[in-house]
C-alpha positions as CSV (number, residue, x, y, z in Angstrom):
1,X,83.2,124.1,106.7
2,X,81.8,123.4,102.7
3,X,83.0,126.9,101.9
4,X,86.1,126.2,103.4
5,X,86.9,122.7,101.7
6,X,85.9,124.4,98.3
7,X,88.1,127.3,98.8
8,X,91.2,124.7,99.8
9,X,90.1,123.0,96.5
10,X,90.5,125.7,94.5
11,X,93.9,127.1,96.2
12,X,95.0,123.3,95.7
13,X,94.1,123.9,92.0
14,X,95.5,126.9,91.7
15,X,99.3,126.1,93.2
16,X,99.5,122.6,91.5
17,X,99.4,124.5,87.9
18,X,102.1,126.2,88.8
19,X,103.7,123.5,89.7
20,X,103.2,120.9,87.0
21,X,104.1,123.3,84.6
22,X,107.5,123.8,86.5
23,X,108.1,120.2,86.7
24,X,107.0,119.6,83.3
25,X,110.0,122.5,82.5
26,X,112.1,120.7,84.6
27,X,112.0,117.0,82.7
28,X,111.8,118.3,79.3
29,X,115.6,120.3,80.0
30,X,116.7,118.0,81.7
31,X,116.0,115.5,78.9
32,X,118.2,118.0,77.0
33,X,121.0,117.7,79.2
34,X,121.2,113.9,79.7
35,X,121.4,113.8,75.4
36,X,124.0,116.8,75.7
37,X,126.3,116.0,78.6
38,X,126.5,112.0,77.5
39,X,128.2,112.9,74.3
40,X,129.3,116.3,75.0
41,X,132.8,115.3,75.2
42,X,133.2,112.8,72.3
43,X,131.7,116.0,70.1
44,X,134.4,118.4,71.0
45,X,137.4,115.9,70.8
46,X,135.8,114.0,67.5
47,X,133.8,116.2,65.6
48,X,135.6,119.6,66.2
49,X,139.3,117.9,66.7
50,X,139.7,119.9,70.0
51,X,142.3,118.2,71.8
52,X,140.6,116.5,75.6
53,X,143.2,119.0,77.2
54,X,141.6,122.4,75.8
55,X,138.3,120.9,76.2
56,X,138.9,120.2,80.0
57,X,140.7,123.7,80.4
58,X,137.9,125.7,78.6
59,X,134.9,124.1,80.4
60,X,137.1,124.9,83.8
61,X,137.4,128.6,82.9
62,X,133.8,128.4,81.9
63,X,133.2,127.0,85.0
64,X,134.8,129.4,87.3
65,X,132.8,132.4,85.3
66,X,129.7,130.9,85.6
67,X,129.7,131.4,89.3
68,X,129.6,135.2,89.0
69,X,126.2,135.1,87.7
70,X,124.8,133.6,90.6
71,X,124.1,136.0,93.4
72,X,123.4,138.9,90.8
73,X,120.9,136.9,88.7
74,X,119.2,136.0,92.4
75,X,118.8,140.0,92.6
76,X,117.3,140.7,89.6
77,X,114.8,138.1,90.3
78,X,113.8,139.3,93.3
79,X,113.9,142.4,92.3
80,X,111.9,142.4,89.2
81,X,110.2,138.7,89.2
82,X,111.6,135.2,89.3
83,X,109.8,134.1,85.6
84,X,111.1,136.9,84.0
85,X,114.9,136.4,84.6
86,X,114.0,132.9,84.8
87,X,112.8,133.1,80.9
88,X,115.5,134.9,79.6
89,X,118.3,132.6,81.1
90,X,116.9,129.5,79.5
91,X,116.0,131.6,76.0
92,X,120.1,132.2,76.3
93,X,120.9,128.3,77.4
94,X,118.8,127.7,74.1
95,X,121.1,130.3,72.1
96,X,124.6,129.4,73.4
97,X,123.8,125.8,73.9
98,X,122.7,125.7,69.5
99,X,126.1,128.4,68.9
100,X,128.3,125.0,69.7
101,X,127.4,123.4,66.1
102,X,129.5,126.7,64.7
103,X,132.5,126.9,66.6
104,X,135.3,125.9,64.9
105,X,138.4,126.1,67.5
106,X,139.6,126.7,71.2
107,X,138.8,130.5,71.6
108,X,135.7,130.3,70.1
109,X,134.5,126.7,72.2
110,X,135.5,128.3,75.6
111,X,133.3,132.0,74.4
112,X,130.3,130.1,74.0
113,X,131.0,127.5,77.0
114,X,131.2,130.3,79.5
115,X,128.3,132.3,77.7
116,X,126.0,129.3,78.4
117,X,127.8,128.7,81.9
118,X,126.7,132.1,82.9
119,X,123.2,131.7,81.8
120,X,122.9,128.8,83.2
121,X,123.5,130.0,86.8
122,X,121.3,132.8,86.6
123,X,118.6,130.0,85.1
124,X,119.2,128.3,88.2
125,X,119.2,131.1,90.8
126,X,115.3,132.5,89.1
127,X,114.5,128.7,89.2
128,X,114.9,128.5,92.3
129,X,113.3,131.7,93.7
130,X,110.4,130.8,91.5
131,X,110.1,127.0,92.7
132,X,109.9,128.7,96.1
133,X,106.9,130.8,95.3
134,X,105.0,127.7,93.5
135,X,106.1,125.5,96.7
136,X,102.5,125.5,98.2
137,X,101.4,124.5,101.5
138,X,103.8,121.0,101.1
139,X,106.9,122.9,99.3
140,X,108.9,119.4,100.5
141,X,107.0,116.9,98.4
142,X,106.5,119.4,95.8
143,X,110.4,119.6,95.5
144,X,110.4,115.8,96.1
145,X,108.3,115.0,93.1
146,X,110.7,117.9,91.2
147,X,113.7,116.2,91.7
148,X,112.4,112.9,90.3
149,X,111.3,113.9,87.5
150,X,114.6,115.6,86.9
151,X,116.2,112.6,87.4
152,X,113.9,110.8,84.9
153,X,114.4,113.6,82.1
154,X,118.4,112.8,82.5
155,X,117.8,109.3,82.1
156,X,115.8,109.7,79.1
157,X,118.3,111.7,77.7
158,X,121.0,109.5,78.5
159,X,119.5,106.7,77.2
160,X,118.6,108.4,73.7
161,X,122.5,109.9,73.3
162,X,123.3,105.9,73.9
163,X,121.6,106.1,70.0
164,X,123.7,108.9,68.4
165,X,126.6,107.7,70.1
166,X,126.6,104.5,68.4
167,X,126.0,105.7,65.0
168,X,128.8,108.1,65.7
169,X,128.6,110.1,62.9
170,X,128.8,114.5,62.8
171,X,125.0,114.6,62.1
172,X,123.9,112.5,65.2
173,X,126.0,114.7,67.6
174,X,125.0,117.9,66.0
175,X,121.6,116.6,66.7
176,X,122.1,116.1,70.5
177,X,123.1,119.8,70.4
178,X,120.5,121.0,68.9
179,X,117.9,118.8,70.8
180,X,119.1,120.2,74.0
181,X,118.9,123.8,72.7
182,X,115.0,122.9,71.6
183,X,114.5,121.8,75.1
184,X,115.0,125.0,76.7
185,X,113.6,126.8,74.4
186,X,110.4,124.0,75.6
187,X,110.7,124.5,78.8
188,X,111.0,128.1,78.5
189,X,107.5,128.2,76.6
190,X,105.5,125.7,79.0
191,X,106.7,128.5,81.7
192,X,105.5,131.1,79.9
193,X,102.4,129.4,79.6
194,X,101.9,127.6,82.7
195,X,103.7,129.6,85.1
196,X,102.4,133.1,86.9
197,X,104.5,135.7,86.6
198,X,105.0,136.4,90.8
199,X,105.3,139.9,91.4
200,X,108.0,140.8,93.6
201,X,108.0,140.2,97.5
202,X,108.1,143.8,99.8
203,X,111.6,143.8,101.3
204,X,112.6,145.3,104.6
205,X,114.7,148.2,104.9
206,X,117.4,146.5,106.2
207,X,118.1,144.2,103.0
208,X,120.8,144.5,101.4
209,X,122.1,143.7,97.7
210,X,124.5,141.0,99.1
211,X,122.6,140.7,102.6
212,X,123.1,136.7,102.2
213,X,126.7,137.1,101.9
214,X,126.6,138.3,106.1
215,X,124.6,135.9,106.7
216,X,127.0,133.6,108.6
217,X,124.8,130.2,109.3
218,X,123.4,130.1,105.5
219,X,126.9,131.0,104.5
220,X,128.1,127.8,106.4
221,X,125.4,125.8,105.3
222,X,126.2,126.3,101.4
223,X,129.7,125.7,102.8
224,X,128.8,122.2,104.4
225,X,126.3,121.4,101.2
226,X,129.1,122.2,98.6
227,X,131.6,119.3,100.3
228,X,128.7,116.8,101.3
229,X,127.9,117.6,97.5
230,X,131.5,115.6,96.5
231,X,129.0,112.4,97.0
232,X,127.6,112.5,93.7
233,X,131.1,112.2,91.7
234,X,131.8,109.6,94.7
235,X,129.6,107.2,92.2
236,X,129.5,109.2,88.7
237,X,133.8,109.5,88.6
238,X,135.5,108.0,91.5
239,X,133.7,104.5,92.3
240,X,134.2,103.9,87.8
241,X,137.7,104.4,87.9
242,X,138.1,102.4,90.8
243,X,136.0,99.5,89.1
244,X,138.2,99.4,86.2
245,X,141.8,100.3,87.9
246,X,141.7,98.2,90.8
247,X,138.9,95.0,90.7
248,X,138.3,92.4,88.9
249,X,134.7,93.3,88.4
250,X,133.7,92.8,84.9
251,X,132.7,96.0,82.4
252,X,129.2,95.7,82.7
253,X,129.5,97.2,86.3
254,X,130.0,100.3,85.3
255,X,126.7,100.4,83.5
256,X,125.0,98.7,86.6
257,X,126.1,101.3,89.1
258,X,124.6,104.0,87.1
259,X,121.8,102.1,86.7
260,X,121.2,101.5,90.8
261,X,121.5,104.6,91.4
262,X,119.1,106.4,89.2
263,X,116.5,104.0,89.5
264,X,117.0,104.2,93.5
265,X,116.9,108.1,93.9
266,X,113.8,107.5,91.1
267,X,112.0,105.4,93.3
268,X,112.4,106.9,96.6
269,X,112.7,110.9,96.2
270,X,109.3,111.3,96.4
271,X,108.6,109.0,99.2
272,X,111.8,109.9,101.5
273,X,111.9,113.8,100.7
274,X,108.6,114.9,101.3
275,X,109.4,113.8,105.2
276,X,111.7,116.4,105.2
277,X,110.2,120.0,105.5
278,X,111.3,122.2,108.0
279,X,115.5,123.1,108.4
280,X,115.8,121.0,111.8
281,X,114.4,117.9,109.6
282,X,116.4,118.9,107.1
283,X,119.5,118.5,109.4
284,X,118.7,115.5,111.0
285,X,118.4,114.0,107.3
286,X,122.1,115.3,106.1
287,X,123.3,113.4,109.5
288,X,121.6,110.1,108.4
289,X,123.0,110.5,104.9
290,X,126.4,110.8,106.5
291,X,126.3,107.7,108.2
292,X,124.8,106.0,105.4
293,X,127.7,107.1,103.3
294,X,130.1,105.7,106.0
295,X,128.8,102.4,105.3
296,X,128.7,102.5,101.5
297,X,132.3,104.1,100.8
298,X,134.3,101.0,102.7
299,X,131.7,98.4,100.6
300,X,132.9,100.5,97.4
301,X,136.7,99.6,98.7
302,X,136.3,95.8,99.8
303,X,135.0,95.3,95.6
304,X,138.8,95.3,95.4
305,X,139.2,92.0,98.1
306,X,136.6,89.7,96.8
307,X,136.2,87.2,93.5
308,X,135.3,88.3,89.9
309,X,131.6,87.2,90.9
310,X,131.4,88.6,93.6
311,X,132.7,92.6,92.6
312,X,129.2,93.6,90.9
313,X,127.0,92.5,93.9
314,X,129.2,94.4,96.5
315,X,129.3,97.4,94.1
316,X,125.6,97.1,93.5
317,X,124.5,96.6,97.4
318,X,127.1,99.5,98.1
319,X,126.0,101.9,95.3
320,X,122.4,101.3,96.7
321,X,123.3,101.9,100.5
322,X,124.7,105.1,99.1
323,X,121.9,106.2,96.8
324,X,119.7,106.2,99.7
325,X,121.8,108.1,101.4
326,X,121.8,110.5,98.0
327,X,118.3,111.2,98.7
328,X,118.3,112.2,101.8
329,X,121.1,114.2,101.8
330,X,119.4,115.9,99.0
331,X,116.2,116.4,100.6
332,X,117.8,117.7,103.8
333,X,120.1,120.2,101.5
334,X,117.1,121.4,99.9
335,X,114.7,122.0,103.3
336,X,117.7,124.5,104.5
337,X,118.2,125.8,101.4
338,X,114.9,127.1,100.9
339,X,113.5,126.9,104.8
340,X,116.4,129.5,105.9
341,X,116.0,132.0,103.1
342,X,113.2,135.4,103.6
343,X,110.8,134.8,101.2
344,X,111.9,138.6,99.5
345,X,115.1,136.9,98.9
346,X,114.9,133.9,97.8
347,X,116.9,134.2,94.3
348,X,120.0,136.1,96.0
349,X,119.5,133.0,98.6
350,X,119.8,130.5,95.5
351,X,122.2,132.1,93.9
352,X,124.3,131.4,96.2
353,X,123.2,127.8,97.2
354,X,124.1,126.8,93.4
355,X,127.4,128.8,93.5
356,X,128.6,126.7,96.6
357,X,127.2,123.1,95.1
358,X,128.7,124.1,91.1
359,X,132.3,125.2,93.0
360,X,132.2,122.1,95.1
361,X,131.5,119.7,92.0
362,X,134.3,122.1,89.9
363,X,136.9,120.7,92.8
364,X,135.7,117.1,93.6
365,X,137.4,115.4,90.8
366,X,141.0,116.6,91.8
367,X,140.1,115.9,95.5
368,X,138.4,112.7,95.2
369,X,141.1,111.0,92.3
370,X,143.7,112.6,94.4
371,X,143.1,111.6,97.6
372,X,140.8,108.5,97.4
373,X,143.1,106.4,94.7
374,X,146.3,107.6,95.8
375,X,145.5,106.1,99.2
376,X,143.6,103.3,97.8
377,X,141.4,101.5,100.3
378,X,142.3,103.9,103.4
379,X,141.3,106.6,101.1
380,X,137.8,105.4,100.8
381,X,137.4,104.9,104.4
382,X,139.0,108.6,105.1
383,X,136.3,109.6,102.4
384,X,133.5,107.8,104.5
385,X,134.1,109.7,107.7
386,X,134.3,112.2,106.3
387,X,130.9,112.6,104.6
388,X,130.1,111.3,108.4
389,X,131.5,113.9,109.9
390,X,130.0,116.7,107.4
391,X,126.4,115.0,108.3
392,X,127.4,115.3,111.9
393,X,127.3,119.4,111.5
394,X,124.2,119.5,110.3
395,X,121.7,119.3,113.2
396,X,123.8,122.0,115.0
397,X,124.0,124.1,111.7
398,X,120.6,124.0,111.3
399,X,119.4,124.7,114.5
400,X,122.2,127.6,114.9
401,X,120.5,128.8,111.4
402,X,116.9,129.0,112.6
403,X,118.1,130.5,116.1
404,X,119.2,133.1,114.2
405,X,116.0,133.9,111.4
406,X,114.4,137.3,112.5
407,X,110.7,136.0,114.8
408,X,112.7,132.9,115.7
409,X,110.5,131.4,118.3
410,X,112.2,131.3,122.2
411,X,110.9,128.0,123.3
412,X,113.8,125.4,122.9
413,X,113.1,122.4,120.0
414,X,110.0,125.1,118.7
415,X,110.1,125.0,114.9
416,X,109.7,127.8,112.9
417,X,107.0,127.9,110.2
418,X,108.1,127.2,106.7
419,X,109.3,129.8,104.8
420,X,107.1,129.1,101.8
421,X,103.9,128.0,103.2
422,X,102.4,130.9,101.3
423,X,103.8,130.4,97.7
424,X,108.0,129.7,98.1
425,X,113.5,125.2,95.1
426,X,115.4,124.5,92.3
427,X,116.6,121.5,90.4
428,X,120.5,120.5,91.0
């Protein structure tokens, strides 16, 4: 029994270095990207005079390309090792993301946009193949404890763009460029430090390049993921607009929303998502996000019916309802994401997970502002049963997935061991 508590010991000390160093990775680009994306607008219309139009067209376009990097970049990781194609993805991020300080016009903006759109998806398909193999024994509150600290590095960087924003000056956004490009090249370097380089899983004969593209209950998963995934604009774009268009609630709001809902998906990612480990948890935890969005979308509509004083408290109580319902609906997305996947395949598995969540985030805007305010208040209950509805699918989804994993076990309700119990996430 002593020999067997030291050798857990030293396992345990052997899979959290891994993991630090990938949560460490994590924060410090994601720091990056909170100074970027903040300001990233206000750059290309102010600084480079590139009219909001051309920006929103070339970032589309960049958009749309991005996604073919996905399922390929998956393939090469598992092919030839995660950290490998993992490193040279976020040593290109650091590249394109420093080439925007030179561009000078449209052609030139939507190059380099789709350049770093591209590497950025195959970043995220490695990442994730390589988060699997770090995952541990508890790969649930090892991705739980990921996703807060990404959360935390946006903040951050949101909160130090707030500073170049408001001198507002060439310099101070050039700088948020170049600060984000330094932070991959960071997190690159505390990877190549503090990550193994995984060699390559065996794979069956029967794999094939594009095997996850037959496989019909993962395929409908990423399907059901990518339109639950609609939630997160539901409070970053939609529930603004409607603030400002259609209450009385005063300006500050805005600012208060945001704030709820980082600090709640802070505070309980951890706590809430390392409940969630297997697929059939995972399921059960998109249903209860569904319902909990059913009760925070009408909340977001009433803001419209009550007094000036009364707007930000409904907004805040709603915005909190939902932010709960954020983090399970994450957690549950990532136990299927990773707990239906072979372990030989988990990049091509990724690849295509962040293919469906990036093409369901590209279409939300249109959807959401198009449907929601056009209806007004109907429109956010329509949108609140239908998040219900979409959690609704996910018990049967998952269990129709793990029915169908090769050594599924007979017995009804039996669970099927975790995919990566034995090194097997990545950070949306």
């Amino acid at each position: 029994m002593i020999m067997r508590r030291s050798e857990k010991r030293t396992d345990d000390r052997a899979t959290s270095g891994p993991q630090r160093a990938l949560i460490a990775a994590s924060f410090v680009s994601r720091v990056g990207n909170g100074l970027f994306n903040t300001a990233a607008m206000l750059y290309f219309t102010l600084v480079v005079h590139l009219p909001a139009v051309q920006v929103g067209a070339g970032l589309t376009i960049a958009g749309l390309c991005g996604l073919a990097a996905g399922i390929p970049a998956g393939n090469l990781a598992d092919r030839h090792g995660a950290r490998t194609v993992w490193l040279v993805s976020v040593a290109l991020q650091a590249v394109t993301m420093a080439a925007f300080v030179l561009i000078d016009g449209w052609a030139a903006f939507t190059l380099v946009a789709t350049l770093d759109r591209l590497a950025a998806t195959a970043s995220s398909a490695a990442g994730g193949a390589l988060v699997a193999r770090a995952g541990g024994e508890r790969p649930a509150a090892f991705r739980a404890r990921l996703r807060t600290y990404v959360n935390l590095g946006v903040v951050a960087g949101t909160l130090g763009a707030a500073v170049a924003i408001q001198i507002d000056t060439r310099a101070a956004y050039t700088a948020l460029i170049l600060a984000n490009a330094a932070s991959f090249a960071g997190a690159g370097l505390i990877g190549l430090l503090g990550v193994p380089d995984y060699p390559p899983l065996p794979r069956p004969a029967e794999h094939r390049r594009w095997s996850v593209l037959a496989d019909r209950p993962y395929v409908s998963f990423v399907a059901l993921y990518s339109a639950m995934g609609f939630q997160y604009q539901t409070v970053s774009l939609l529930l603004p607009i409607w603030l400002s268009a259609h209450t009385d609630a005063p300006r500050w709001t805005v600012a208060a929303v945001y704030a709820v809902n980082s600090g709640v998906c802070a505070l309980l990612q951890s706590r809430l998502g390392s409940r969630v480990e297997t697929p059939r948890q995972g399921g059960r935890a998109f249903r209860l996000a569904g319902l909990l969005f059913l009760v925070s979308c009408p909340l977001m509509a009433l803001t419209a019916d009550v007094p000036v004083w009364v707007a930000p408290v409904l907004a805040v109580l709603a915005v909190g309802i939902h932010s709960v319902g954020e983090v399970w609906e994450s957690s549950g997305g990532y136990a299927l994401a990773f707990g239906l996947a072979p372990d030989h395949a988990q990049g091509q598995y990724q690849g295509l997970f962040g293919i469906g969540f990036n093409a369901g985030q590209a279409l939300a805007p249109a959807a959401l502002t198009g449907a929601v305010l056009a209806l007004g208040q109907p429109g956010w209950l329509l949108l609140g049963v239908f998040f219900a509805a979409l959690g609704a699918a996910g018990p049967p989804v998952a269990a129709w997935a793990e029915r169908s994993r090769p050594g599924a076990p007979e017995a009804p309700g039996a669970a099927r061991p975790q995919t990566g119990s034995a090194p097997v996430e990545a950070d949306r």
